[in-house]
N, C-alpha and C positions, 0 to 999 in steps of 0.2 A: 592118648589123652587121659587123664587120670578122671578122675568121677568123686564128686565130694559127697558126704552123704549117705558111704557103700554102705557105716555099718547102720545094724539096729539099733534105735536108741529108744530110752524107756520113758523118757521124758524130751519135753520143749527143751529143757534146760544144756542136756547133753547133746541134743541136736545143733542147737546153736553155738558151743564152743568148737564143734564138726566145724559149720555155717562158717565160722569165723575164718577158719582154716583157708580156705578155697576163696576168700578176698582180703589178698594178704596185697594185690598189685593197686596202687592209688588210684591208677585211671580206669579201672576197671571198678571199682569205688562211689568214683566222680562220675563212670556211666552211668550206674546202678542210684546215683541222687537223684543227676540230672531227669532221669525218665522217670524216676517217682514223683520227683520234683512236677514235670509236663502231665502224669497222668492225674494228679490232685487238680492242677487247672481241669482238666480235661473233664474230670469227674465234677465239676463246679459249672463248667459252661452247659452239661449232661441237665443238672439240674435245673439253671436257667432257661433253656431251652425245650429243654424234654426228646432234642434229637439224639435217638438213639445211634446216631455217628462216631459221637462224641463216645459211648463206651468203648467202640472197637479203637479208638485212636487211643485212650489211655491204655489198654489193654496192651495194645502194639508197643505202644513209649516204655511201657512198666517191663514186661518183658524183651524187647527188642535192644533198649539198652543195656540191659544186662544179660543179656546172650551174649551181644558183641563182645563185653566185657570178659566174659568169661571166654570166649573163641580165642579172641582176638588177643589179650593181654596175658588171664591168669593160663590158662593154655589147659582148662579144666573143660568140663562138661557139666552146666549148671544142677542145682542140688533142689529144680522144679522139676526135671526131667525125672526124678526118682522118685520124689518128696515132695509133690506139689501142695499141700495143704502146708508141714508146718516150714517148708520153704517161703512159700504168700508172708506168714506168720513173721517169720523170720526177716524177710526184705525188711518189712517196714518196720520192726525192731533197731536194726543195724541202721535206716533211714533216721529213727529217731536220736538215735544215739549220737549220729553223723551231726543231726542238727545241732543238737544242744553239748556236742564238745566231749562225749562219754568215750567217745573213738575217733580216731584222726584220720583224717582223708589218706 
């Protein structure tokens, strides 16, 4: 299983043309929205509420759909697993991008 992420990068900037690399497959993509997508509510109901449930289930959705993604489709080993800070960083970059059309599912 290849590993995205391996090398060292000196900047966010360099990391994330890596990043880009290792979600090259749409449905794995479309995982990594969809759960960003569930952990935003999630993080919203957290608020409403103040049950601290509600963080473990975005945490789960935010990562969980994008493991699959990565297991399952790009046939990689996620780039949190090595990189967890500008990984985090990085999701919701590629999330905004998705949103507003800057990259295509």
């Amino acid at each position: 299983m290849a590993v995205i992420a391996r090398k060292d990068h000196p900047t966010f900037a360099a990391f994330y043309a890596d990043y880009l690399t290792g979600h090259t497959n749409r449905t794995s993509r479309e995982l990594h929205f969809f759960g960003s997508t569930l952990a935003i509510f999630f993080l919203i109901a957290l608020m409403l509420t103040g049950n601290m449930a509600w963080l473990l289930a975005a945490a789960l959705s935010f990562y969980g759909f994008a493991w699959i993604g990565h297991l399952m489709f790009e046939g990689n080993r996620p780039a949190s697993w090595r990189q967890p800070f500008y990984s985090f960083a990085a999701a919701w970059l590629m999330y905004w991008q998705l949103l507003t059309g800057q990259i295509s599912f």
